[in-house]
PDB file of the backbone (N, CA, C, O) and the ligand in Angstrom, with CONECT records:
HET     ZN  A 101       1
ATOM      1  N   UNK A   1      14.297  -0.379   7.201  1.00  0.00           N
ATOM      2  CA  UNK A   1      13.527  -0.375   5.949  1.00  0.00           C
ATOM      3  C   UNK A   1      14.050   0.719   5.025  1.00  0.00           C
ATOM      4  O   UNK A   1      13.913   1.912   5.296  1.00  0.00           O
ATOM      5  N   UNK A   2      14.581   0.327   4.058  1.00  0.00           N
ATOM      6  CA  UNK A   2      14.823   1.069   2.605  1.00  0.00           C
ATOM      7  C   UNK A   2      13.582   1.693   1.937  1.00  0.00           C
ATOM      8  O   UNK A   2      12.485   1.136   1.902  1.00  0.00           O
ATOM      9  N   UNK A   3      13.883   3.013   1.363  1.00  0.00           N
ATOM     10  CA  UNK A   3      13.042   3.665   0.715  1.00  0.00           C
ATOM     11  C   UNK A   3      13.390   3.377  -0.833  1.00  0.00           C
ATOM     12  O   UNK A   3      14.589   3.236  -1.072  1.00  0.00           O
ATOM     13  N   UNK A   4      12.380   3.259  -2.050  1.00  0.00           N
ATOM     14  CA  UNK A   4      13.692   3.024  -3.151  1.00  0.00           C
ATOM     15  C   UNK A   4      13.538   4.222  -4.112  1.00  0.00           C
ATOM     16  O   UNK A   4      12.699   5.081  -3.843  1.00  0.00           O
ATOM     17  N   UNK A   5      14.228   4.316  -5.111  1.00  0.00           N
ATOM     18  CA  UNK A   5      14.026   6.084  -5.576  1.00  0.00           C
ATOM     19  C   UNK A   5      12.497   6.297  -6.603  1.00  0.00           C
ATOM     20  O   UNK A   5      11.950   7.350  -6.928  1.00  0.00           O
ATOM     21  N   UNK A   6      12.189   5.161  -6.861  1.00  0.00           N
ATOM     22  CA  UNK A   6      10.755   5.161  -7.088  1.00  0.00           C
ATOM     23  C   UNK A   6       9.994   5.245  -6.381  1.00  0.00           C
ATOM     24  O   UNK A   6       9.033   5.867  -6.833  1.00  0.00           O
ATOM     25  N   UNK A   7       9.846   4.832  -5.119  1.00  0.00           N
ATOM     26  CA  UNK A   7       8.866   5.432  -4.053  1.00  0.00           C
ATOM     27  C   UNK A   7       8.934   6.812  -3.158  1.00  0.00           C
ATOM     28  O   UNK A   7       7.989   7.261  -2.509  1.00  0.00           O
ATOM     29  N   UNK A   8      10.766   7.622  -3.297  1.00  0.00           N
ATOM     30  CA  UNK A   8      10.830   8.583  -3.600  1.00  0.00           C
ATOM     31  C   UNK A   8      10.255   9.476  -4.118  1.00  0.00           C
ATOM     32  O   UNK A   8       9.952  10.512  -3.526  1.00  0.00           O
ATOM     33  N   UNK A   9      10.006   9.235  -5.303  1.00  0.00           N
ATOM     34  CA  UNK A   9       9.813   9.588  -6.673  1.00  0.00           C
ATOM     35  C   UNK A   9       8.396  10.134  -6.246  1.00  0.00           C
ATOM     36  O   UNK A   9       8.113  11.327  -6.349  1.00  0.00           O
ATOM     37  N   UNK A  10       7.416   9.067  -5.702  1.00  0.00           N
ATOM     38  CA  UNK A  10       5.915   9.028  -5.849  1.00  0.00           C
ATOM     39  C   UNK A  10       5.901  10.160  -4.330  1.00  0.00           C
ATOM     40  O   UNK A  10       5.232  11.174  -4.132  1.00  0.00           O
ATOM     41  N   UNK A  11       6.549   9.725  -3.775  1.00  0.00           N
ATOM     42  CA  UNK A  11       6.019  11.012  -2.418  1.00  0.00           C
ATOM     43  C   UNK A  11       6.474  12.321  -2.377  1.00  0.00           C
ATOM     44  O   UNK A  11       6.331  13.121  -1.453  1.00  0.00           O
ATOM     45  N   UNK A  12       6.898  12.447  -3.186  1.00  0.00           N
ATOM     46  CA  UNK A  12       7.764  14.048  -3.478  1.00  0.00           C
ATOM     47  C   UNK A  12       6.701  14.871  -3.550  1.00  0.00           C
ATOM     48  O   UNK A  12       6.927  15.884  -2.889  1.00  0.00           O
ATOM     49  N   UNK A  13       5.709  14.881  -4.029  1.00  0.00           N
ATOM     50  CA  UNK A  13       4.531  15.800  -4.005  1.00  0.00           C
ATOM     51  C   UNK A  13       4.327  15.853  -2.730  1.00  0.00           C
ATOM     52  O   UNK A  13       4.629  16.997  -2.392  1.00  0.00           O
ATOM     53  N   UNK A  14       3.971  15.235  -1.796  1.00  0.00           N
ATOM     54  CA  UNK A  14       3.052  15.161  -0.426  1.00  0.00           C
ATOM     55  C   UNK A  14       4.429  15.454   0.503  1.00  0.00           C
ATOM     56  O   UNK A  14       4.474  15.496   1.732  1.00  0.00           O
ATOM     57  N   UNK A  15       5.453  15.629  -0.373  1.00  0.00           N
ATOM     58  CA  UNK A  15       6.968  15.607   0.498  1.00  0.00           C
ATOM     59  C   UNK A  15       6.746  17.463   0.643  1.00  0.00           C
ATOM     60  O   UNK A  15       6.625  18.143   1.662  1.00  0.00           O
ATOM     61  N   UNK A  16       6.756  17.803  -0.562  1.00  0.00           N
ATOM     62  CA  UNK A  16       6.623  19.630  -0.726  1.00  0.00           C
ATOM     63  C   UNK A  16       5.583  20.024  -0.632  1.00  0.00           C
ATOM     64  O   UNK A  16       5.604  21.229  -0.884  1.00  0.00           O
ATOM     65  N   UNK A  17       3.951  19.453  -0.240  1.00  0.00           N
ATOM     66  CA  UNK A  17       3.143  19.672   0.413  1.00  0.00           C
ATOM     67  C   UNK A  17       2.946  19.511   2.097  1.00  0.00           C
ATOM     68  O   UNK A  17       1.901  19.797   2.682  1.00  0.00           O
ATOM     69  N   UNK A  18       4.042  19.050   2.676  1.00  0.00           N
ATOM     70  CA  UNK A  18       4.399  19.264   3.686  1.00  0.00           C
ATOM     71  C   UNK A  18       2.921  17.985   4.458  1.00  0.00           C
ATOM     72  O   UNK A  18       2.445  18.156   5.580  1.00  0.00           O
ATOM     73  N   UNK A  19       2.421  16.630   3.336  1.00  0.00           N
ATOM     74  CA  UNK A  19       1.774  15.917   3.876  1.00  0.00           C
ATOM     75  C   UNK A  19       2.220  14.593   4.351  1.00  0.00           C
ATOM     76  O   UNK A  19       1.403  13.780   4.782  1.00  0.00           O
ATOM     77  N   UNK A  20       3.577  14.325   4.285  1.00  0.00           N
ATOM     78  CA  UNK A  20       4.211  13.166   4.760  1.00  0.00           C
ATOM     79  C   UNK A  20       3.693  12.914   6.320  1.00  0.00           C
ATOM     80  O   UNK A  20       3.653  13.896   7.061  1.00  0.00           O
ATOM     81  N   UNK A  21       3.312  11.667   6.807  1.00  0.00           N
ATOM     82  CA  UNK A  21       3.418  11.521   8.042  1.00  0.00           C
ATOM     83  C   UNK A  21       5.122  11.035   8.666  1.00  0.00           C
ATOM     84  O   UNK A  21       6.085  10.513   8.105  1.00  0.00           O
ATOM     85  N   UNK A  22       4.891  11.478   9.976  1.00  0.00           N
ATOM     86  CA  UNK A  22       6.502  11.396  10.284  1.00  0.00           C
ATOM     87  C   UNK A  22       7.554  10.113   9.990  1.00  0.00           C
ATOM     88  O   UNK A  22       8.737  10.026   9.660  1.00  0.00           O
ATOM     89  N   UNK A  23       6.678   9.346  10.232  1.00  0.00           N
ATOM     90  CA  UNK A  23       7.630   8.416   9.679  1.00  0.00           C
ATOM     91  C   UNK A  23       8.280   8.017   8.186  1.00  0.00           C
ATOM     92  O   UNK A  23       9.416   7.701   7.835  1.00  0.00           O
ATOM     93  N   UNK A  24       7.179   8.161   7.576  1.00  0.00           N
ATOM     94  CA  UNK A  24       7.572   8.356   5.960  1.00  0.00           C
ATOM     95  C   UNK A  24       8.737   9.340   5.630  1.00  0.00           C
ATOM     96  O   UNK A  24       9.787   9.176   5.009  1.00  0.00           O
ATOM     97  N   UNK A  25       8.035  10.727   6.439  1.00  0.00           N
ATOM     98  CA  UNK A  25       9.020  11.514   6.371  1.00  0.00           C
ATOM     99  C   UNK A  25      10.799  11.146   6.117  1.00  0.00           C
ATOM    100  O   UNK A  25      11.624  11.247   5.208  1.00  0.00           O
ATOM    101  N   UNK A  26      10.729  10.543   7.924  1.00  0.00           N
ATOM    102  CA  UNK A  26      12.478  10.657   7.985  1.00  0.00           C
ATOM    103  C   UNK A  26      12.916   9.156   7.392  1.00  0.00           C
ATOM    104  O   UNK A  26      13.960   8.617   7.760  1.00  0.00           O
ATOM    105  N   UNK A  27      11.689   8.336   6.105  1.00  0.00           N
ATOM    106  CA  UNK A  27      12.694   7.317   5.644  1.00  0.00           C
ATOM    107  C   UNK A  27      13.123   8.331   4.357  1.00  0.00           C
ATOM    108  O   UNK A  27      14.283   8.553   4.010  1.00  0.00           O
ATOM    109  N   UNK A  28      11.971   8.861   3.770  1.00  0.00           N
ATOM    110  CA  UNK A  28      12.513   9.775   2.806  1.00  0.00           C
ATOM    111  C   UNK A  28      13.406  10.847   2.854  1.00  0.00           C
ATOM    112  O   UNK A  28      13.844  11.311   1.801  1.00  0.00           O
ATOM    113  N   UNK A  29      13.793  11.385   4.138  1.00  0.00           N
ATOM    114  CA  UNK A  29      15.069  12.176   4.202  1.00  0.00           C
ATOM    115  C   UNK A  29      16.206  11.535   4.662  1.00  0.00           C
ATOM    116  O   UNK A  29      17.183  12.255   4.870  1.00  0.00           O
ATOM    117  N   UNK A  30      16.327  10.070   4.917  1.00  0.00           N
ATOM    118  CA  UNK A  30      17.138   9.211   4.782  1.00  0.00           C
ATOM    119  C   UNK A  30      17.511   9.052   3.685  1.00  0.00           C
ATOM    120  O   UNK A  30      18.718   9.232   3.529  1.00  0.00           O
ATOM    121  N   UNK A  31      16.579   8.599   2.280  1.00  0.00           N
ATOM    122  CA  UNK A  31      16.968   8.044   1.338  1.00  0.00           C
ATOM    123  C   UNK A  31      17.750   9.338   0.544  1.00  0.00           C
ATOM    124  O   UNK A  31      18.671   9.257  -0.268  1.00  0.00           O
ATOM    125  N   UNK A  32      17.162  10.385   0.987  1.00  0.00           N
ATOM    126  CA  UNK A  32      17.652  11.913  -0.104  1.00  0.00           C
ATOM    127  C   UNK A  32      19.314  12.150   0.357  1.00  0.00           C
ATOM    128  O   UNK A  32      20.236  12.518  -0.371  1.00  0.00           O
ATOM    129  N   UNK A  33      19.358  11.763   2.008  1.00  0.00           N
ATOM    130  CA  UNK A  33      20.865  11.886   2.131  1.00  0.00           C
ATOM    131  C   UNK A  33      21.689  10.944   1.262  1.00  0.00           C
ATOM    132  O   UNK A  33      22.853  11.100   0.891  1.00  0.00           O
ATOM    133  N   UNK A  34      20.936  10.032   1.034  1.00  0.00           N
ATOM    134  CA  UNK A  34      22.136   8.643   1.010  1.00  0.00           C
ATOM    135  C   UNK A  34      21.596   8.504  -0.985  1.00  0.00           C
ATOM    136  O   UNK A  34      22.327   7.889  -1.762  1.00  0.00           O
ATOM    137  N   UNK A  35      20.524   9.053  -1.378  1.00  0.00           N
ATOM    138  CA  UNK A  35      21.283   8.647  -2.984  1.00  0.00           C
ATOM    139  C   UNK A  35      21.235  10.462  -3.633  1.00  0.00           C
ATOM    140  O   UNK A  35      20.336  11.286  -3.468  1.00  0.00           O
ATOM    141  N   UNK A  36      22.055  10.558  -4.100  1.00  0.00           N
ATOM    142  CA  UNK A  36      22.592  11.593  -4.698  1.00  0.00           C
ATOM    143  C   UNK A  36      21.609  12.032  -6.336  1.00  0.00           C
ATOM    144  O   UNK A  36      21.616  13.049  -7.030  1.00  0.00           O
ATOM    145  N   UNK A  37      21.019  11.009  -6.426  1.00  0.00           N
ATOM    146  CA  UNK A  37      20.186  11.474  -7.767  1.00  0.00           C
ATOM    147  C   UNK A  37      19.052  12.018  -7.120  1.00  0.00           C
ATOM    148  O   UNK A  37      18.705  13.129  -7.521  1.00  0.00           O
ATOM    149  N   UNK A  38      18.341  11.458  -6.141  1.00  0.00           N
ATOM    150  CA  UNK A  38      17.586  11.706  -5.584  1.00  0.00           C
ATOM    151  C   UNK A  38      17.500  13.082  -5.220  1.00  0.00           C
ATOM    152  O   UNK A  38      16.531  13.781  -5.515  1.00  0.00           O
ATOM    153  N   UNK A  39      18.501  13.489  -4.580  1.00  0.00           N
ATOM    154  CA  UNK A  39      18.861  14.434  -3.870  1.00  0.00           C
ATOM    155  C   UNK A  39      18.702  16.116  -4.712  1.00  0.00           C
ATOM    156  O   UNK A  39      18.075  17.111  -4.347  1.00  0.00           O
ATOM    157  N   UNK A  40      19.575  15.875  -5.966  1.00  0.00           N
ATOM    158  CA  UNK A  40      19.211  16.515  -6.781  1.00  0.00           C
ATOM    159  C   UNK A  40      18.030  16.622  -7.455  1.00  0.00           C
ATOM    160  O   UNK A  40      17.700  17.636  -8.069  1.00  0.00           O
ATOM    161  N   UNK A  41      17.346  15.583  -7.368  1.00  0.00           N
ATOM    162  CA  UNK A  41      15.733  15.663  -8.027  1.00  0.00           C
ATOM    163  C   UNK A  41      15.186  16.435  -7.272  1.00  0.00           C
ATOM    164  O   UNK A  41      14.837  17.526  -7.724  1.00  0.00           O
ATOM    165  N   UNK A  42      14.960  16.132  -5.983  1.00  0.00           N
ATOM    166  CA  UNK A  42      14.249  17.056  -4.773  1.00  0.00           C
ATOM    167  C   UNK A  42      14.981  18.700  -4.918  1.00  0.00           C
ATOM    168  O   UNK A  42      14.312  19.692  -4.633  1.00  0.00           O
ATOM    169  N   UNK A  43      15.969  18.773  -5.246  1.00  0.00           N
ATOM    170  CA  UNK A  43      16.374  20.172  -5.291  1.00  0.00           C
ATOM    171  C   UNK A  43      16.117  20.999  -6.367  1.00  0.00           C
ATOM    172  O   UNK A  43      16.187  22.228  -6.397  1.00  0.00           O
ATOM    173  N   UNK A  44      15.833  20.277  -7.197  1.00  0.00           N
ATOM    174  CA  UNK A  44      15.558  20.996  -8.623  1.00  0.00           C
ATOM    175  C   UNK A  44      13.691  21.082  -8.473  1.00  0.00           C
ATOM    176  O   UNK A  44      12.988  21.967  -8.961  1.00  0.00           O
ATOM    177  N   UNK A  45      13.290  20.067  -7.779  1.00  0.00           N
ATOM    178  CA  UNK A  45      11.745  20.402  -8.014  1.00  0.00           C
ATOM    179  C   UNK A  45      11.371  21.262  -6.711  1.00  0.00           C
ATOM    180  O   UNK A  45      10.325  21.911  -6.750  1.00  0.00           O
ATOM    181  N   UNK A  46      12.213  21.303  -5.500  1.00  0.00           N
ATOM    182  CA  UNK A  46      11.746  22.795  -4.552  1.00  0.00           C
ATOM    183  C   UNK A  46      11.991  23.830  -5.357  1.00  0.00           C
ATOM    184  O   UNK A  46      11.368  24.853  -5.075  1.00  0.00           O
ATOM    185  N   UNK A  47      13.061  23.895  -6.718  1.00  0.00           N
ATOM    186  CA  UNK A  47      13.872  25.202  -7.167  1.00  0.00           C
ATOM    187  C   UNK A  47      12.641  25.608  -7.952  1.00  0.00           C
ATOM    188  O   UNK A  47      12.351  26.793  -8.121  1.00  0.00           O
ATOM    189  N   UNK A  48      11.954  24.647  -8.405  1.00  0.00           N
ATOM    190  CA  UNK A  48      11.153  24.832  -9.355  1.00  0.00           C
ATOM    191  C   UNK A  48       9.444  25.477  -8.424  1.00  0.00           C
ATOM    192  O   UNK A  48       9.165  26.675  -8.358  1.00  0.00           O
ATOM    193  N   UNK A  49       8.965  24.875  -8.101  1.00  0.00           N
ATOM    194  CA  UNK A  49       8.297  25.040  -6.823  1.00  0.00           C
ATOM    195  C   UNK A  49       8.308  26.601  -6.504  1.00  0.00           C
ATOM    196  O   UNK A  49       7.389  27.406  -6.655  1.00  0.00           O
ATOM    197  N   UNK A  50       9.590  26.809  -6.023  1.00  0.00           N
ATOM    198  CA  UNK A  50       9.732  28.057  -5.208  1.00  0.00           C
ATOM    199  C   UNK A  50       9.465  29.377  -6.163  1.00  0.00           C
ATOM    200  O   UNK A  50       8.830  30.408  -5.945  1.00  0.00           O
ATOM    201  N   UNK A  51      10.164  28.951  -7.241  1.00  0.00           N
ATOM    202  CA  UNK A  51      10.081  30.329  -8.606  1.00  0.00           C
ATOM    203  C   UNK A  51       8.740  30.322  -9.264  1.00  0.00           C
ATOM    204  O   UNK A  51       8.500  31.325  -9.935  1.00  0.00           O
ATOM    205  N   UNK A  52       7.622  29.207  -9.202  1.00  0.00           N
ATOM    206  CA  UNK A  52       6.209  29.638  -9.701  1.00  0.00           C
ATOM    207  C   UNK A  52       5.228  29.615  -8.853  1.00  0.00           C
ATOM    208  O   UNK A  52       4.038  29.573  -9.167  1.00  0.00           O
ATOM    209  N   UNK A  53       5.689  29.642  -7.692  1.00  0.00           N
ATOM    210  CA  UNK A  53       4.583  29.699  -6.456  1.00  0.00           C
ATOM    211  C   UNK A  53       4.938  31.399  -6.069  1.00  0.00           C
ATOM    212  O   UNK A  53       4.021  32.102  -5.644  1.00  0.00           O
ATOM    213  N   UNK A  54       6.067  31.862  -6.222  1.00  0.00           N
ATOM    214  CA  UNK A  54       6.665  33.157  -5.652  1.00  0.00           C
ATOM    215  C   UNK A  54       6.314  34.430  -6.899  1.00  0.00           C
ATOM    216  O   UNK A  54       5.722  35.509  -6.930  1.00  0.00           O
ATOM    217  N   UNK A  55       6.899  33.755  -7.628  1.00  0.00           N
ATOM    218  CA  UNK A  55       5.973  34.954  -8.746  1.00  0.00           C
ATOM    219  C   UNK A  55       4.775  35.688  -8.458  1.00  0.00           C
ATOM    220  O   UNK A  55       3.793  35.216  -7.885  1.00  0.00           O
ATOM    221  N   UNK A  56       4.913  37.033  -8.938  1.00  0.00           N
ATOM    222  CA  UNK A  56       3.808  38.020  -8.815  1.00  0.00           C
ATOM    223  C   UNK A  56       3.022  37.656  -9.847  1.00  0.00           C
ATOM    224  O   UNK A  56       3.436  36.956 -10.771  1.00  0.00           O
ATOM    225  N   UNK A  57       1.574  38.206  -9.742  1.00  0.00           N
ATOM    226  CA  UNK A  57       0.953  38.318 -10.916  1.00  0.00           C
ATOM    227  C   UNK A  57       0.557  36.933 -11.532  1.00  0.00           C
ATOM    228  O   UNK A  57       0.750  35.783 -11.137  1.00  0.00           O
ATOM    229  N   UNK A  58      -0.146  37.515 -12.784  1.00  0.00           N
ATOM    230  CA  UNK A  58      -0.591  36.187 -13.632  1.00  0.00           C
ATOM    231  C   UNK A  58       0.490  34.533 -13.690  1.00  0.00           C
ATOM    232  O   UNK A  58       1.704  34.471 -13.495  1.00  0.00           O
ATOM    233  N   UNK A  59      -0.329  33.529 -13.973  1.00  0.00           N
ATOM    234  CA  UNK A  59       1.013  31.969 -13.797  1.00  0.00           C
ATOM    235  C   UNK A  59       2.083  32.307 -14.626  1.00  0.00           C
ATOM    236  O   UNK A  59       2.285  33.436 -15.073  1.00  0.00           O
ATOM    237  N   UNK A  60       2.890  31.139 -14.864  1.00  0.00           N
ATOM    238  CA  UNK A  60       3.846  31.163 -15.525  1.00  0.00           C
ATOM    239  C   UNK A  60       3.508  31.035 -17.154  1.00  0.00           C
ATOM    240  O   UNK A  60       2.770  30.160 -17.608  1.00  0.00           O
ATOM    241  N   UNK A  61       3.992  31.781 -17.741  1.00  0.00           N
ATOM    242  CA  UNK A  61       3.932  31.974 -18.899  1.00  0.00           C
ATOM    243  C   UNK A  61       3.829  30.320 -20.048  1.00  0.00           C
ATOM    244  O   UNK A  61       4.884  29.695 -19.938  1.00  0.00           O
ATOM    245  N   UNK A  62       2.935  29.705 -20.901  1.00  0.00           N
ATOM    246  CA  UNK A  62       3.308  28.930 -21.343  1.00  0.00           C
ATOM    247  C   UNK A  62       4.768  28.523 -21.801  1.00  0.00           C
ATOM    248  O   UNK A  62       4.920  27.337 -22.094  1.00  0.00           O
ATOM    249  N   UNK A  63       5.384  29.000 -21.856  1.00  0.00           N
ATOM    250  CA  UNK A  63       6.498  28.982 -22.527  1.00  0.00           C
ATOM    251  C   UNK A  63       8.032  28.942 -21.635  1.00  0.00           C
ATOM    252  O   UNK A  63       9.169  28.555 -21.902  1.00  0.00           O
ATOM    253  N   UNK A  64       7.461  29.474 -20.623  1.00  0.00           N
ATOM    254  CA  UNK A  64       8.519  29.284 -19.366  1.00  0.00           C
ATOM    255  C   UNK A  64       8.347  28.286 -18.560  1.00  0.00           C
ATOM    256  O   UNK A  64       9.257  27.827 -17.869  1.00  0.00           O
ATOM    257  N   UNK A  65       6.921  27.764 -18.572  1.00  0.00           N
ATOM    258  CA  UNK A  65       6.818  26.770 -18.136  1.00  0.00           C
ATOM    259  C   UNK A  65       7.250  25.421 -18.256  1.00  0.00           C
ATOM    260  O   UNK A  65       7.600  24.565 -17.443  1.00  0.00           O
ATOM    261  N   UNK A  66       7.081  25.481 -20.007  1.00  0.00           N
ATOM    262  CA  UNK A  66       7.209  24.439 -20.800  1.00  0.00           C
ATOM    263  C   UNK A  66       9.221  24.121 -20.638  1.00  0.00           C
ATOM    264  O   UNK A  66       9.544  22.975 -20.324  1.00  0.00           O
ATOM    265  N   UNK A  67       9.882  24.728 -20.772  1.00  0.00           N
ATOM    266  CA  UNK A  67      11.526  25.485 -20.365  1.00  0.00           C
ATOM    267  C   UNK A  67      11.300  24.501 -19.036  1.00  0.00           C
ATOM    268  O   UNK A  67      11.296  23.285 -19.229  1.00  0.00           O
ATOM    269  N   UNK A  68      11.097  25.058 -17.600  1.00  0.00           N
ATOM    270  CA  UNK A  68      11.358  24.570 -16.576  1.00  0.00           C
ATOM    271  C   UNK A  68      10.993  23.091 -17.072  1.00  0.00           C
ATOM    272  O   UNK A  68      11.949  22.378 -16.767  1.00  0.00           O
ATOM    273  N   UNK A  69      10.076  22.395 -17.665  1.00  0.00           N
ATOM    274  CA  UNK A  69       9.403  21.354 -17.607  1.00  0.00           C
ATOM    275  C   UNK A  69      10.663  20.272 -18.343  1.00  0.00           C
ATOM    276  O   UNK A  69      10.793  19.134 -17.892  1.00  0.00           O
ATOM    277  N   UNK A  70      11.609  20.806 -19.589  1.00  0.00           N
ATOM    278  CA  UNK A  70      12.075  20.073 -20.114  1.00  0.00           C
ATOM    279  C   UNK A  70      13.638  20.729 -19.107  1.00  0.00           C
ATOM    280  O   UNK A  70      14.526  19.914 -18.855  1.00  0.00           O
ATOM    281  N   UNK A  71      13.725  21.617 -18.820  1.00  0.00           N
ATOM    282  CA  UNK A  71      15.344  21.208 -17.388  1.00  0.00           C
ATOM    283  C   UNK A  71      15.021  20.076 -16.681  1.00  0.00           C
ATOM    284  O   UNK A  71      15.910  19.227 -16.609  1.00  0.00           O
ATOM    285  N   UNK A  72      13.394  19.724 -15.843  1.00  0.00           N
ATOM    286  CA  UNK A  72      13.484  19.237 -15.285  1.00  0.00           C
ATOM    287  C   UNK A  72      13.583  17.425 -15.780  1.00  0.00           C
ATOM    288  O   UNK A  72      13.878  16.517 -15.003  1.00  0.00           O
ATOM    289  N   UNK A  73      13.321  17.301 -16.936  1.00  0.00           N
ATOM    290  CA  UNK A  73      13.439  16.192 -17.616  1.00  0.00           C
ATOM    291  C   UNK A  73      14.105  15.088 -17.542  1.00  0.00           C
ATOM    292  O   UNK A  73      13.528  14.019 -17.340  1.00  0.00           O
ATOM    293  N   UNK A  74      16.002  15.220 -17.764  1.00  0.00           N
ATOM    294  CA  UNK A  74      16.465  14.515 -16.907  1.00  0.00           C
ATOM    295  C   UNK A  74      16.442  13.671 -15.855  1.00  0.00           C
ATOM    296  O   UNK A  74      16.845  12.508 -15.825  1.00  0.00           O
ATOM    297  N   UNK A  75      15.962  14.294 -15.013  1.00  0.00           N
ATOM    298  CA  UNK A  75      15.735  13.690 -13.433  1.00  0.00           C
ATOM    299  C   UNK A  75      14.632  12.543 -13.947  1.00  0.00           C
ATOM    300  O   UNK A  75      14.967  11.362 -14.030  1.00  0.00           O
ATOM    301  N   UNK A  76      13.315  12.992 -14.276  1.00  0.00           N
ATOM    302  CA  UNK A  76      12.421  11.978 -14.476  1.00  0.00           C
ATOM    303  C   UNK A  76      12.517  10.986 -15.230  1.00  0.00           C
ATOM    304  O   UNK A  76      13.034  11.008 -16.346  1.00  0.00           O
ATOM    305  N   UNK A  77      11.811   9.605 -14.449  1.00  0.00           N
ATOM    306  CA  UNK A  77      11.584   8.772 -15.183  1.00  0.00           C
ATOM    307  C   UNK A  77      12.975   7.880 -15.074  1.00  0.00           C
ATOM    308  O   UNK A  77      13.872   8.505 -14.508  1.00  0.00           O
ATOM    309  N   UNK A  78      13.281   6.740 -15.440  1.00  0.00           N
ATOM    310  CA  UNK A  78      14.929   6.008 -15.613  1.00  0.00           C
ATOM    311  C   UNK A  78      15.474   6.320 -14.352  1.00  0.00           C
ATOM    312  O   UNK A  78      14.974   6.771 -13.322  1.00  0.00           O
ATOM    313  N   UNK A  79      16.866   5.903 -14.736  1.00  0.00           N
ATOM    314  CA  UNK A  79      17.676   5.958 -13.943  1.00  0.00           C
ATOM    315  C   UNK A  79      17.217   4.848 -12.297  1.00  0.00           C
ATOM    316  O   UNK A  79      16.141   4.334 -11.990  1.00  0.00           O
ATOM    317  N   UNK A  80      18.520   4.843 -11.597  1.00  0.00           N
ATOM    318  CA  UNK A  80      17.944   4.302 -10.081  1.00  0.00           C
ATOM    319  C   UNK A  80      18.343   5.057  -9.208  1.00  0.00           C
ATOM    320  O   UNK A  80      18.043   4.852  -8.031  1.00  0.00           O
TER     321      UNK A  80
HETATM  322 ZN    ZN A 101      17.047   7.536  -4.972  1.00  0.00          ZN2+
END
């Protein structure tokens, strides 16, 4: 069974919430090896993830936020 990068797409949250059950899991780290957009999507949204969860102090600034939000742009949405 194929995962497709839209259903990717939709479990990536519960993927970096660490709520996948196992099997979901290893179709979705199947599909991240084998498509390369994918792959980079997931890496840019742990990158993202990691730098406003790790920050000290008050959230991320409107404005830095808004920045990460349009890097991450690209990736979303289109493409297969
Ligand atoms: Zn994909």
């Amino acid at each position: 069974m194929n995962m497709t990068c839209d259903q990717f797409r939709d479990l990536l949250i519960d993927h970096v919430e660490g709520e996948l059950i196992v099997d979901v899991q290893e179709l979705f780290e199947f599909h991240r090896t084998r498509c390369p957009n994918c792959g980079a999507y997931l890496e840019s949204y742990h990158y993202t993830i990691r730098i406003t969860r790790k920050l000290p102090g008050p959230p991320l600034p409107a404005e830095v936020e808004a920045r990460l939000r349009e890097s991450l742009r690209p990736h979303l949405g289109g493409g297969d």
